[in-house]
DRENDO-1510 file (C-alpha; in Angstrom, 1 decimal, always signed):
<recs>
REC; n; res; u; v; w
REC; 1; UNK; +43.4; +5.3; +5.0 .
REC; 2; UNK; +40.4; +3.8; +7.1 .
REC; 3; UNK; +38.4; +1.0; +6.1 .
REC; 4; UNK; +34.6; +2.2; +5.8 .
REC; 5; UNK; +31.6; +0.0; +6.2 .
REC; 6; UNK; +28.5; +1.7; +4.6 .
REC; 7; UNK; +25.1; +0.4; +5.9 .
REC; 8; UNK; +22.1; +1.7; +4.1 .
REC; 9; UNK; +24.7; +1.7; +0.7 .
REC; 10; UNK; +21.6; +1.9; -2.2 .
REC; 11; UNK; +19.8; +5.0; -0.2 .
REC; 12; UNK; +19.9; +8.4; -0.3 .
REC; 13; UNK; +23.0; +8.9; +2.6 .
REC; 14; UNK; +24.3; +6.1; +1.4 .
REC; 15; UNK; +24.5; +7.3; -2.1 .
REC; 16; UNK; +26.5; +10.7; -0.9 .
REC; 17; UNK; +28.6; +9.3; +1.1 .
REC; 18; UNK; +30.3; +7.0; -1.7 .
REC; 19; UNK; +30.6; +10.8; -3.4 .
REC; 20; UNK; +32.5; +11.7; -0.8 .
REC; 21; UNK; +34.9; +8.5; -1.5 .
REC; 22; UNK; +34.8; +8.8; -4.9 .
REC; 23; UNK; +36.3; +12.7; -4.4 .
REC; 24; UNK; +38.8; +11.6; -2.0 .
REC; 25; UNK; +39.7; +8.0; -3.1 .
REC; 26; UNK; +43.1; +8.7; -0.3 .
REC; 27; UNK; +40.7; +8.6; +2.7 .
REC; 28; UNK; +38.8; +5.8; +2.7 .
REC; 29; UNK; +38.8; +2.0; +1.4 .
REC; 30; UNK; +35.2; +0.9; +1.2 .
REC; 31; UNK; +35.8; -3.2; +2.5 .
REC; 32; UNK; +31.7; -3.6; +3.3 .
REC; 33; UNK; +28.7; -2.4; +1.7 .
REC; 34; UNK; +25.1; -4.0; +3.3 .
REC; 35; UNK; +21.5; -2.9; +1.9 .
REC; 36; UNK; +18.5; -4.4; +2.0 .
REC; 37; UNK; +17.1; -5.5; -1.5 .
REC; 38; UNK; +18.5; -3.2; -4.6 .
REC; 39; UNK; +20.7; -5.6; -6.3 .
REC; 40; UNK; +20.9; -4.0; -9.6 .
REC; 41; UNK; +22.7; -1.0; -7.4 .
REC; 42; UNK; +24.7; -2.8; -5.4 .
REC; 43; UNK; +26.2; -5.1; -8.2 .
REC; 44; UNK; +27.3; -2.0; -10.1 .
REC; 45; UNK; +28.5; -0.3; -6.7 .
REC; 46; UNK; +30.5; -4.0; -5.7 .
REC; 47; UNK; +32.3; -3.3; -9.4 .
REC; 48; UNK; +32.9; +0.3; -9.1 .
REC; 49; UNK; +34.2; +0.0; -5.4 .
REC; 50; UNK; +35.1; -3.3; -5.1 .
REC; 51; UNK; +34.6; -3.9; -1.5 .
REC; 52; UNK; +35.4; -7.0; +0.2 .
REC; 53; UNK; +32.4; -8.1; +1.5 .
REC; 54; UNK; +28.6; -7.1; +0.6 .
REC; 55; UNK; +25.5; -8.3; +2.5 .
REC; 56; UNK; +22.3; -7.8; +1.4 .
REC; 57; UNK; +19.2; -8.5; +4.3 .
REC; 58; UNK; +16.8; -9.9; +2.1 .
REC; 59; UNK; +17.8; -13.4; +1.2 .
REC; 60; UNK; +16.4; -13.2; -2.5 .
REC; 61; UNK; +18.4; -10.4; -3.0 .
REC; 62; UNK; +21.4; -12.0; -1.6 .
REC; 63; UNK; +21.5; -15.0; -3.8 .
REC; 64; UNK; +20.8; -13.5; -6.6 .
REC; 65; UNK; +23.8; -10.4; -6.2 .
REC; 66; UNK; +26.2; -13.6; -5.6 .
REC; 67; UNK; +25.1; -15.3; -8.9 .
REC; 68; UNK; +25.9; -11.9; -10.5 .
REC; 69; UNK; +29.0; -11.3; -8.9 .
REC; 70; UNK; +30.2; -14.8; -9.8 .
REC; 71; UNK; +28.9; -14.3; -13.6 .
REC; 72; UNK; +32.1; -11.4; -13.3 .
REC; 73; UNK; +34.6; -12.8; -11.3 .
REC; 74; UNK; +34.2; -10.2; -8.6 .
REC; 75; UNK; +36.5; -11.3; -5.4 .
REC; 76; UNK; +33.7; -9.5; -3.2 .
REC; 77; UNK; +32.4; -12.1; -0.9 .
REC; 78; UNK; +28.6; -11.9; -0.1 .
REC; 79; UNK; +27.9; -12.2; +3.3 .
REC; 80; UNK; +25.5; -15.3; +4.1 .
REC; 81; UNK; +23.7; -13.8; +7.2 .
REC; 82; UNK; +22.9; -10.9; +10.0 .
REC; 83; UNK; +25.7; -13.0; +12.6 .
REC; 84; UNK; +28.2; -12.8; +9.8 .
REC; 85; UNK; +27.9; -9.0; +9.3 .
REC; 86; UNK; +28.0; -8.6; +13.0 .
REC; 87; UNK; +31.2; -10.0; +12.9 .
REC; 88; UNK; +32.8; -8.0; +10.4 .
REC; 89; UNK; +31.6; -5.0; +12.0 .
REC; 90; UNK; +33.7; -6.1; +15.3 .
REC; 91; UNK; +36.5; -6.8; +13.3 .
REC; 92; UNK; +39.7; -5.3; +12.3 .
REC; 93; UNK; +38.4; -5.3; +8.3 .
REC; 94; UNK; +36.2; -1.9; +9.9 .
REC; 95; UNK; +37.6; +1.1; +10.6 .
REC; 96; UNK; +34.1; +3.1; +10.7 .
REC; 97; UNK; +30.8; +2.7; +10.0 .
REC; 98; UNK; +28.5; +5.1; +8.1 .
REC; 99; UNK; +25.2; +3.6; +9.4 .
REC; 100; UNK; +22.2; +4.6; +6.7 .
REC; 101; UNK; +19.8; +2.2; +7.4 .
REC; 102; UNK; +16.2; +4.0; +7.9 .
REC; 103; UNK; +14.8; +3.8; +11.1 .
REC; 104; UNK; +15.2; +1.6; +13.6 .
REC; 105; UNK; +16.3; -1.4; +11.6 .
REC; 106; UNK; +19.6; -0.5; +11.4 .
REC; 107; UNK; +19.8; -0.8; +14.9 .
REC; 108; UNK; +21.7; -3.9; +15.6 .
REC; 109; UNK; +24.3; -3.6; +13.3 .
REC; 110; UNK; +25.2; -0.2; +14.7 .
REC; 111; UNK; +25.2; -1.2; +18.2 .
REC; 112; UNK; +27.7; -3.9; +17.1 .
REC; 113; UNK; +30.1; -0.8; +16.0 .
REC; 114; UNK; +30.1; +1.1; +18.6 .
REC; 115; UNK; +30.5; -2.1; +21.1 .
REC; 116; UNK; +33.9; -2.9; +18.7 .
REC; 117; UNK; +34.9; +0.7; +19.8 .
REC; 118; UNK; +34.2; +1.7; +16.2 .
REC; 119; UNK; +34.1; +5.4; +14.9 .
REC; 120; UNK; +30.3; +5.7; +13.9 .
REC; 121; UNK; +28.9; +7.8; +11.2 .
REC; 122; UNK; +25.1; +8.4; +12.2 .
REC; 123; UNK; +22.6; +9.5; +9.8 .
REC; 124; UNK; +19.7; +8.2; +11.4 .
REC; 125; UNK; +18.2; +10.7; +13.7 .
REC; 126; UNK; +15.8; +7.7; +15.2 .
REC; 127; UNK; +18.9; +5.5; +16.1 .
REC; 128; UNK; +19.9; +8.7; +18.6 .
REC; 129; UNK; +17.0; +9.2; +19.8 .
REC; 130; UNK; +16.2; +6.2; +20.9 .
REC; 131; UNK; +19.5; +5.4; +22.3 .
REC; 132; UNK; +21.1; +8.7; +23.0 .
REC; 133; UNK; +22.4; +7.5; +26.7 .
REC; 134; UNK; +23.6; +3.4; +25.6 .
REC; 135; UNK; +25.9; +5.6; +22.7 .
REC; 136; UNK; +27.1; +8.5; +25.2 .
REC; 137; UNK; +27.8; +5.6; +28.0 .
REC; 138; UNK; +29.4; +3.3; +25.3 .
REC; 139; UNK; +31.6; +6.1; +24.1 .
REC; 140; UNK; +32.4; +7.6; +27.3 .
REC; 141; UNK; +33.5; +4.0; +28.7 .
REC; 142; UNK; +35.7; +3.9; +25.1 .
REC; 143; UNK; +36.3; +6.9; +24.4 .
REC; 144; UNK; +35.3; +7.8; +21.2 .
REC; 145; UNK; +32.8; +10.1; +19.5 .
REC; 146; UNK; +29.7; +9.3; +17.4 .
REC; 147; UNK; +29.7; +12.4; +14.4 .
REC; 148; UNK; +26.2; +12.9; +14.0 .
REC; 149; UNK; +25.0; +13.7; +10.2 .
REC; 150; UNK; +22.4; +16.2; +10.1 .
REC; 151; UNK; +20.5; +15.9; +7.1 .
REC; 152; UNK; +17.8; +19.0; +6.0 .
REC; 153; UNK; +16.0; +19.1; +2.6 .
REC; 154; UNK; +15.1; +22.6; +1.5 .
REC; 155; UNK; +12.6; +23.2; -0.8 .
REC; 156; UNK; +13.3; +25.3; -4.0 .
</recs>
C-alpha cells in the first residue's frame, strides 16, 4: 500500500482522485491532504480519510480547520506552514504525490517530490510546461517517471 499525498485535495482532480481511493481502499493510505482555503471540505475529508497531516495555505483557514478538528478529537495534525509541508513531502510518511494545485502555485511543493525521488501524479499541464526539462533531468538522474494526468472536458 503507498502513502499518497493529495495537493489540490478540495478541487476538481483532487475530488476524483479520493474516488479512486475510496474504490480501492488496498492501494493507497491517504497520510496528507493540503488545499488552499475550503475548510468545510477538508474537515469532512480529514474525518472520512483520516490522514495524518492536513495543511491548508491560507492561514485563516488553517486555524480555523484545527479548532474543528480539535472540537472531534481527530488525531490529524494540521500543518503550521509551507517549510513544514516541504518536509513531509521529502519524507518517508510520502509515497506519491498527486499534485492538483492550479497553475503555477503548486509549484514548489511539487518540485520538493520529485527532489525526494517521489512518484508524482501531475495534473497540472502548466507545472510541465513550464518545467518539462528540470522533471525529465530530475527523473533521469533518479530514475523514476512522472504519470502525466490528461484531463479533457467534453461537452454534452
Amino acid at each position: 500500500m503507498k502513502k499518497l499525498a493529495i495537493l489540490g485535495a478540495t478541487g476538481s482532480i483532487g475530488a476524483s482522485t479520493l474516488s479512486v481511493c475510496r474504490a480501492n481502499p488496498d492501494l493507497y493510505k491517504i497520510t496528507l491532504l493540503a488545499a488552499s482555503a475550503s475548510v468545510d471540505k477538508m474537515f469532512l475529508l480529514c474525518q472520512e480519510f483520516s490522514p495524518l497531516y492536513v495543511s491548508m495555505s491560507e492561514k485563516h483557514a488553517r486555524l480555523r480547520l484545527a479548532e474543528l478538528l480539535k472540537q472531534a478529537n481527530s488525531p490529524c495534525q494540521v500543518l503550521d506552514n509551507e517549510a513544514q509541508l516541504l518536509q513531509l513531502l521529502a519524507s518517508c510518511d510520502v509515497d506519491s504525490v498527486m499534485a492538483a494545485i492550479v497553475g503555477g502555485a503548486g509549484l514548489k511543493t511539487t518540485l520538493a517530490a520529485v527532489n525526494a525521488g517521489k512518484e508524482i501524479f501531475l495534473a497540472n499541464k502548466e507545472q510541465l510546461i513550464v518545467n518539462i526539462m528540470r522533471y525529465t533531468r530530475l527523473y533521469r538522474q533518479i530514475c523514476k517517471t512522472v504519470l502525466v494526468l490528461v484531463i479533457c472536458k467534453v461537452k454534452a
